[in-house]
N, C-alpha and C positions, 0 to 999 in steps of 0.2 A: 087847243093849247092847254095844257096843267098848270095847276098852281095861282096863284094870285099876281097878276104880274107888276114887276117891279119900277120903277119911279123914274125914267131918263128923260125928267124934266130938269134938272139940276146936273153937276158934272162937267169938264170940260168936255167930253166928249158926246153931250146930249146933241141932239140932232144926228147924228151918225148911227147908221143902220148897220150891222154885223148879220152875214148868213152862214152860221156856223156847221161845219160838215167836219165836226172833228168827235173824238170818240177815249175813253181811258183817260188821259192823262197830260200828257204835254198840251196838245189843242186843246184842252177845256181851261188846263191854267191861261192861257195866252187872250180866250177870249173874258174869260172871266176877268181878266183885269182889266177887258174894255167893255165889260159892263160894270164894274166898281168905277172906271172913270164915267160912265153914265151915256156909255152908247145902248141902245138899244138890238140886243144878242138874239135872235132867233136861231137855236138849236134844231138841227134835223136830227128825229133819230127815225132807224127803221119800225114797222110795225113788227108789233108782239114783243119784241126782247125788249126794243130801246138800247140806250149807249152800252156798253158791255161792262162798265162800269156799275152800273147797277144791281148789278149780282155778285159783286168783288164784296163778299161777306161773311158769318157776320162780322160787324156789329149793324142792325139795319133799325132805320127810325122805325117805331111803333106806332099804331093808331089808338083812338082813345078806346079801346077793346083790350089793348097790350099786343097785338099779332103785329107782326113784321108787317110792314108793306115792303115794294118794290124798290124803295131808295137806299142803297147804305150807305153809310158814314164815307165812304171813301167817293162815292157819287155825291154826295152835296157837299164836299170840301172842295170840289174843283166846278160846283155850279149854279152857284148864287149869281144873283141878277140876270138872269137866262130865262127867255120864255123857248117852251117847247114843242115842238109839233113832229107828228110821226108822218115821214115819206117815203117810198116804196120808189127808190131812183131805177129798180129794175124794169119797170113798164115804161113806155111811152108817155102815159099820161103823167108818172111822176115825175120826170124826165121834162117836158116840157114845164110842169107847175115850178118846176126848182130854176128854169132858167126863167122863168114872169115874176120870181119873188127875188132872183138875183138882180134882175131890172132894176127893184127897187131899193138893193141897197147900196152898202159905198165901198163893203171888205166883203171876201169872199174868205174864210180860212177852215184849212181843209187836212186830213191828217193821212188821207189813202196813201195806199203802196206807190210809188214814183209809178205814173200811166194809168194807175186804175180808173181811176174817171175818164178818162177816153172811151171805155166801154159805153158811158150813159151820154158824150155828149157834154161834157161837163169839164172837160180839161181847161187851163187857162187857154192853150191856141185857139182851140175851138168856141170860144165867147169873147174874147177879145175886142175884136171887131166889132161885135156889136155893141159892147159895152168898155169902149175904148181910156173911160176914167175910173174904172175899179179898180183896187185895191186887193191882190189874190195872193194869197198868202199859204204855201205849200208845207209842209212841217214833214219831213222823214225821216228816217235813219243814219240816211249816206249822202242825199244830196239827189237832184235832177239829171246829175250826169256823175260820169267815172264809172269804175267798174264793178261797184256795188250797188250803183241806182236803183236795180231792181229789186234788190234783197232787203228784205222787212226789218226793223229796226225795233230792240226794245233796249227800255232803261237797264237791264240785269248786264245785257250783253255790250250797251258801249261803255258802260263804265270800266268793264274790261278793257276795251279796244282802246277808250279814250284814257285810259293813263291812274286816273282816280282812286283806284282801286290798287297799285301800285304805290300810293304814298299814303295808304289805309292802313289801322291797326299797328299791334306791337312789333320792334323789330325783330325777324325772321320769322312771323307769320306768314302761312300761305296769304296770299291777294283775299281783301277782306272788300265787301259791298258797303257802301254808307249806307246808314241805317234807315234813309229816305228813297224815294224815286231822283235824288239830282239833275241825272243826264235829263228826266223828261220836263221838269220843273222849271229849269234855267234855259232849256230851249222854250218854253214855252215864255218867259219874262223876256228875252231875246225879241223872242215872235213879237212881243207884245211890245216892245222899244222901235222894232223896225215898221210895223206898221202906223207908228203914229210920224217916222220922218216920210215915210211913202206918202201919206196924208198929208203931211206941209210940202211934197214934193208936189200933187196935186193940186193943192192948194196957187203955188207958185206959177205952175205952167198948166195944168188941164189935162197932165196926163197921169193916168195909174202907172203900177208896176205890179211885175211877179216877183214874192220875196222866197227864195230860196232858201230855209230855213232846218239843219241837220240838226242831228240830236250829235252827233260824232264832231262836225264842228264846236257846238257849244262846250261838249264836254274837254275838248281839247284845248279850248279858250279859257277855261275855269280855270286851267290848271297855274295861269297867274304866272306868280312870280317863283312858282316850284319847275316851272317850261323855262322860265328864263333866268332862273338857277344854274339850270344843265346846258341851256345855249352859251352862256359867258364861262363857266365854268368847265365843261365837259364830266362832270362826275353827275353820274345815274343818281339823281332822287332814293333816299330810302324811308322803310317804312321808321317813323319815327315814334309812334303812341303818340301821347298827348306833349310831347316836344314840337318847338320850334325849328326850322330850319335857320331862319339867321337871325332868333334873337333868344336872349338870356337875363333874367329868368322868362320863361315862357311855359311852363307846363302846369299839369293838374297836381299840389302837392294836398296831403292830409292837413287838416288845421286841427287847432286845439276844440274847437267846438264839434268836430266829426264830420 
């Protein structure tokens, strides 16, 4: 494992063990806020690359030489409080070590294609059984099931889908992107809310759950009170710039100081 590892002795969530198999962005914010609440985060990445997020650069930390190393700025904003270790889920051997370390913990969260872990043995049906009080926590694009399940999910493309991008920018701009990751960000806070009622659901009765967790759901849920604008109302949301939809004044005006 790298790095100097971090403190989950303190926390509400110290004592609880995270095996995290997520990668980029949505999965890293979700478990990173269950190691800020002080669970202890065990990050899988594969050998030689590591998360794929760690080449999303530059800007990349420097060592005391001035040379880049291998972390950049967009990799340690979504993974502090995380110990890490490199596993190779395509052998048998890693394959087996991932289900002896899942053993021991209490969340499994995970960001594969919907089914791709069924290749190593690793899907929620397939551990289940054995470990009938875990907590496993799926993160995709579309969901477990419908008719996009299989199809890979990024933040550029549901913000599209999910609406967001339609009440972006000035009005009669083409569909403009928010100037963050959102769709993967708010799924990942989502993640990070349903895992802790899974946990008192546990807690309660002795049993886990698998949490179904979309990036297309989340982003469709964001959309607030701009969704149920258009459901009471029936008039299409527009792009509005830095206007309000139902209040006044509400925007960005010039002031006397600039």
């Amino acid at each position: 494992m790298t790095g100097s590892p971090p403190d989950h002795t303190t926390g509400p969530l110290s004592g609880l063990r995270v095996f995290d198999m997520t990668r980029v962005l949505a999965g890293p914010t979700c478990t990173q806020i269950l190691g800020d609440l002080g669970a202890d985060v065990i990050k899988i990445e594969r050998p030689g690359r590591g998360d794929d997020s760690r080449g999303m650069g530059p800007p990349y930390l420097t060592d005391a030489q001035g040379k880049d190393t291998a972390e950049s700025a967009y990799f340690l904003s979504v993974n502090r409080n995380k110990r890490s270790v490199t596993l190779n889920l395509t052998t048998e051997e890693g394959q087996e070590l991932a289900r002896r370390m899942i053993g021991k913990c209490d969340v499994v969260v995970e960001n594969f294609r919907t089914g791709a872990l069924a290749q190593y043995g690793l899907a929620y049906d397939q551990i289940r059984e054995a470990y009938p009080a875990l907590v496993y926590c799926s993160v995709t694009g579309f969901g477990q099931t419908g008719p996009y399940a299989e199809r890979g999910g990024y933040d550029y493309l549901v913000q599209g889908m999910g609406g967001i991008m339609s009440v972006t920018g000035e009005p009669g701009d083409a569909p403009t992107k928010v100037g963050v990751g959102v769709s993967d960000i708010i799924t990942g806070m989502y993640a990070a809310i349903a895992i802790q009622a899974a946990l008192r659901h546990r807690d309660l009765t002795g049993e886990g759950q698998h949490i179904d967790m979309a990036l297309l759901d989340s982003q469709v849920a964001w959309l607030s009170y701009v969704g149920e604008n258009y459901l009471v109302s029936g008039k299409m949301p527009q792009r509005l710039g830095s206007q309000h939809p139902n209040i006044m004044p509400y925007q960005v005006f010039r002031a006397s100081d600039g």
